[in-house]
C-alpha positions in Angstrom: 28.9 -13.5 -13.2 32.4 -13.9 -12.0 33.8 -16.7 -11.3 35.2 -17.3 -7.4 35.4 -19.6 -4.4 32.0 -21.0 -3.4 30.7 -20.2 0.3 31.3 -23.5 1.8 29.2 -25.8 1.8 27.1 -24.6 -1.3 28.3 -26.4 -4.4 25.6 -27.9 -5.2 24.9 -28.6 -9.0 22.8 -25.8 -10.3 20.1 -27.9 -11.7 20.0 -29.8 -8.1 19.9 -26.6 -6.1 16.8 -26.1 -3.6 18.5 -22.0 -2.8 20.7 -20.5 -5.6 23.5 -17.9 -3.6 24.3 -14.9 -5.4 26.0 -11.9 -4.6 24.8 -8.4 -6.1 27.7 -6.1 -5.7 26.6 -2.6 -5.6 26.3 0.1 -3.3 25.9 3.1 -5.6 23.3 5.2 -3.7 25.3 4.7 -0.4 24.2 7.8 1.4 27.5 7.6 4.4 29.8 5.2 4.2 30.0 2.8 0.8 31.7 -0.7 0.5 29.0 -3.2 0.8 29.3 -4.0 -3.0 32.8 -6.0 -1.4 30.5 -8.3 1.0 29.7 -11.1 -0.6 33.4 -11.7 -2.1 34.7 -11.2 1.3 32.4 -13.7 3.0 33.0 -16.7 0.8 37.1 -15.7 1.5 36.2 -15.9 5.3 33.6 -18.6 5.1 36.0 -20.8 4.9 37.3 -20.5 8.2 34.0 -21.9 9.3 32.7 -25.1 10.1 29.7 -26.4 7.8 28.1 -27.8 10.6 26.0 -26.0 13.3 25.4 -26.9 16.8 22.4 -24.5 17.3 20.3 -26.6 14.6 22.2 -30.3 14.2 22.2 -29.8 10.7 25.3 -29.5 8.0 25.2 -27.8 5.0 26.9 -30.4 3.3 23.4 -32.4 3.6 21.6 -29.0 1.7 21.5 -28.2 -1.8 22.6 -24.9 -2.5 24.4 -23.3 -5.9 26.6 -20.5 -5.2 26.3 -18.5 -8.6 29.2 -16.1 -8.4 28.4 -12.3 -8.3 26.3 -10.7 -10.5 28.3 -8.0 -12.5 26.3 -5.0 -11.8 26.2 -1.5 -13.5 27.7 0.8 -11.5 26.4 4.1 -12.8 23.0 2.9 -13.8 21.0 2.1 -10.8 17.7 0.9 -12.4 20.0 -1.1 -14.7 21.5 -2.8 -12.0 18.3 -3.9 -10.0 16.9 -4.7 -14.0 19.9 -7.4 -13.3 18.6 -8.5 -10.4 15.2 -8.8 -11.3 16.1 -11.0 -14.6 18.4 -13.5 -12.2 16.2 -13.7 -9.9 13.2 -14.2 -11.7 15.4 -17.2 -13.7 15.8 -18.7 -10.6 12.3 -19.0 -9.4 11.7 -20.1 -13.2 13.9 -23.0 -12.4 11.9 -24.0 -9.0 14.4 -22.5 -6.6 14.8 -20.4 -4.6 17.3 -17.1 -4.4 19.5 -15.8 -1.6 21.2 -13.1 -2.5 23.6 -11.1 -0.5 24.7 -7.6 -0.8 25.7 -5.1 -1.9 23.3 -1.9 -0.3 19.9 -2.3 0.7 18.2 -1.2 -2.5 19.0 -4.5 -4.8 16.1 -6.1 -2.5 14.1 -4.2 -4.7 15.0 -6.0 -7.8 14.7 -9.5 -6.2 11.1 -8.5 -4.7 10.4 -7.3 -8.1 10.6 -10.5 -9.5 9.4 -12.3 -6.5 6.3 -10.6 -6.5 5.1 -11.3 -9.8 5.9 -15.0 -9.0 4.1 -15.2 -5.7 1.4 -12.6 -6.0 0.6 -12.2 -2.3 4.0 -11.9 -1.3 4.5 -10.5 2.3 7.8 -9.3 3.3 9.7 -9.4 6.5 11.9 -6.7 7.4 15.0 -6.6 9.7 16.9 -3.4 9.5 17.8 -0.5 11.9 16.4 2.3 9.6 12.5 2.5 8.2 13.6 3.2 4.5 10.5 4.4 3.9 11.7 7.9 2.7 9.4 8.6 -1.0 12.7 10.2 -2.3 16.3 10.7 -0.8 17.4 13.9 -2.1 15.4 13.7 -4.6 16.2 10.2 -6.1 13.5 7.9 -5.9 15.7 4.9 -6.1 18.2 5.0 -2.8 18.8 2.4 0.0 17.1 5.1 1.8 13.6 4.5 -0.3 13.7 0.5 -0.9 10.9 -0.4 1.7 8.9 2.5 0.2 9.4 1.2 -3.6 8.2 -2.3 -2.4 5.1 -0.9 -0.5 4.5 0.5 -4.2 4.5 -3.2 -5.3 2.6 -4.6 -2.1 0.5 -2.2 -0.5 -1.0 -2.5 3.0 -0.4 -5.0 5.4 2.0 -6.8 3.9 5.0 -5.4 5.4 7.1 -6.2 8.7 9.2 -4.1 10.4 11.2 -4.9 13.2 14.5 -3.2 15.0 13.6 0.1 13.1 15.3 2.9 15.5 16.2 5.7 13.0 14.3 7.6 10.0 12.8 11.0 9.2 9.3 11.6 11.3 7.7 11.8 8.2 8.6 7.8 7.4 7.2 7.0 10.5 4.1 8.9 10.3 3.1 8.0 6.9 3.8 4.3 7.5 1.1 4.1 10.4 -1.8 2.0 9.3 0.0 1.1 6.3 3.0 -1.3 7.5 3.6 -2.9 10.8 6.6 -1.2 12.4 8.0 -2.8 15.5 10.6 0.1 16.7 13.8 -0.9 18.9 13.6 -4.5 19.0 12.3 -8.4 17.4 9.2 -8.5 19.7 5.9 -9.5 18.2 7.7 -11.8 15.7 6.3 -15.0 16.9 2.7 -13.5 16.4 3.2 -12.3 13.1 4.7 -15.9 11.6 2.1 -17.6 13.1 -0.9 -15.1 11.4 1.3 -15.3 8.3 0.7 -19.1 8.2 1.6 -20.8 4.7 1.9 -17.5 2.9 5.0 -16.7 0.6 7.7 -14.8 2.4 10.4 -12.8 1.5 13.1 -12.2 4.1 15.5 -9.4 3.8 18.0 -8.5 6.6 19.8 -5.8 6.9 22.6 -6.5 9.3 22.9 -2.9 10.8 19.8 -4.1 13.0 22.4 -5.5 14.7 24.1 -2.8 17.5 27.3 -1.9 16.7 29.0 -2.7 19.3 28.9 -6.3 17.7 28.4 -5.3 14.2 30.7 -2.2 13.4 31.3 -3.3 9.5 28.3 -1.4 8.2 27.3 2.2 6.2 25.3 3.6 8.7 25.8 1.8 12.1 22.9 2.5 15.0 23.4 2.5 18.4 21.0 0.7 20.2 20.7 -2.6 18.3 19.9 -6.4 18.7 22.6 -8.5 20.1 23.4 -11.8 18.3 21.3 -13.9 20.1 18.7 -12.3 19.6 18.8 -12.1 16.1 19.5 -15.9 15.7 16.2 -16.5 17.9 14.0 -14.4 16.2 15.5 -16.2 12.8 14.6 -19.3 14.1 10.6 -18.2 14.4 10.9 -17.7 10.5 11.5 -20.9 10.2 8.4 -22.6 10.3 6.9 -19.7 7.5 7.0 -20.7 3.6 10.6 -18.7 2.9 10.3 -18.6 -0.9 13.7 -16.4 -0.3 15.4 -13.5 1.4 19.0 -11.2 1.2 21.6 -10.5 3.4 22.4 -6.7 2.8 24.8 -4.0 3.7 27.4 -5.8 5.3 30.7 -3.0 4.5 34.3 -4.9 5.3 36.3 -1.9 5.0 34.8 -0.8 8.1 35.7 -3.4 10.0 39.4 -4.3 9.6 39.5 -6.8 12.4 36.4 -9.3 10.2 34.3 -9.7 13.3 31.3 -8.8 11.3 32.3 -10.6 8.3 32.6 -13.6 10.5 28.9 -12.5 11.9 27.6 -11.9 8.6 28.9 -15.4 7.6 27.3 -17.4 10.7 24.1 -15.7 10.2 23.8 -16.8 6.1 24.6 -20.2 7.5 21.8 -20.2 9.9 19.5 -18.7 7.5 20.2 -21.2 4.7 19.8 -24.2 7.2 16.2 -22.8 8.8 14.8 -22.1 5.4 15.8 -25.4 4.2 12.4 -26.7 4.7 10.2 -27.4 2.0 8.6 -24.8 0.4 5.1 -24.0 -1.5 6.2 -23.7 -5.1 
């Protein structure tokens, strides 16, 4: 790991932590526009230009107990290598009793954090925030691509444990084979107060892809989508996670160099806030 400023408010003691933060730099199967392996580095610089405290929950994250790890040095030319990493930190983490949060990097190192999850918390369901299905079997012929991830952790789950919501881009062939398998809510975050309260006390893991965001208020990503959630909306529908057993989720594909003015650094920073504060409830180990 290498060493650098902690997000604020997480410096924690590692062996005190309830979340360990980590960053997994890589976006080596970036199929438009890579840079999300900078995001993590780039949010802890920005972070600081944010309070600890926030008004939408009256809680501090001075009063939480999060480690920020550093980033994970990745491989860069060996995928599987590099979600291998992920899987061993991750699964060291939930060793430990915590829980991770990991930010991006691309979408595909969720895979090696469910990986490890999963054999942890055997009926793991995931929650899935993104503009795009990634549902794809292959991505020009790789099997392993930002464009498969959901896919590869179907492989792991199976049916009905899988939900979509603000998917509004993919091949027709993603869409069709996912019917009956996975629960796709296409365009927007409705429905997600039903689902959390059918998934009751079971073990969640949250990954958000910030592109489900529109553009117009989230430019700094690989493969923007008109058509998205406005802010609000995505901080409300976070907010009915919070009651679910979160036993931990990623913030992915953030990509600064697309953004030069840091709006959506400064978005992607708010919303790790928020998330790290709602999840801060206890958990079923």
């Amino acid at each position: 790991m290498l060493n650098s400023r902690d997000f604020i408010g997480c410096n924690a003691p590692y062996n005190e932590a309830d979340f360990v933060l980590f960053g997994a730099p890589f976006d080596s199967t970036a199929s438009f526009r890579p840079g999300s392996r900078f995001a993590a580095q780039e949010m802890r610089t920005q972070s600081v230009g944010m309070e600890t405290y926030s008004p939408y929950q009256d809680k501090d994250m001075e009063d939480l107990k999060v480690f920020d790890a550093g980033d994970l040095q990745l491989s860069i030319g060996n995928t599987e290598m590099a979600l291998d990493q992920v899987e061993s930190f991750t699964a060291q983490i939930l060793q430990d009793r915590m829980r991770p949060a990991m930010v991006g990097g691309e979408h595909l190192v969720t895979l090696g954090a469910v990986r490890a999850v999963y054999k942890h918390y055997p009926d793991l369901h995931v929650i899935h925030f993104d503009a795009h299905a990634d549902m794809r079997d292959d991505y020009l012929g790789a099997a392993l691509s930002h464009a498969t991830v959901m896919r590869r952790v179907w492989d792991l789950l199976g049916d009905g444990r899988i939900y979509q919501f603000g998917v509004r881009s993919g091949d027709r062939s993603e869409f069709l084979w996912g019917r009956g398998r996975i629960h796709t809510q296409k365009f927007n975050l409705a429905g997600l107060e039903g689902i959390a309260e059918k998934l009751g006390a079971k073990p969640v893991y949250f990954t958000f892809d910030l592109d489900v965001l529109d553009p117009s208020v989230f430019p700094g990503t690989g493969n923007p989508e008109a058509g998205g959630a406005c802010f609000g909306e995505v901080m409300d529908a976070i907010k009915l996670l919070s009651p679910l057993n979160i036993v931990g989720f990623d913030i992915v594909e953030l990509s600064p160099p697309y953004d030069q003015s840091g709006i959506s650094t400064a978005a992607a920073c708010k919303l790790l806030r928020e998330c790290l504060l709602y999840f801060s409830a206890p958990f079923t180990k």
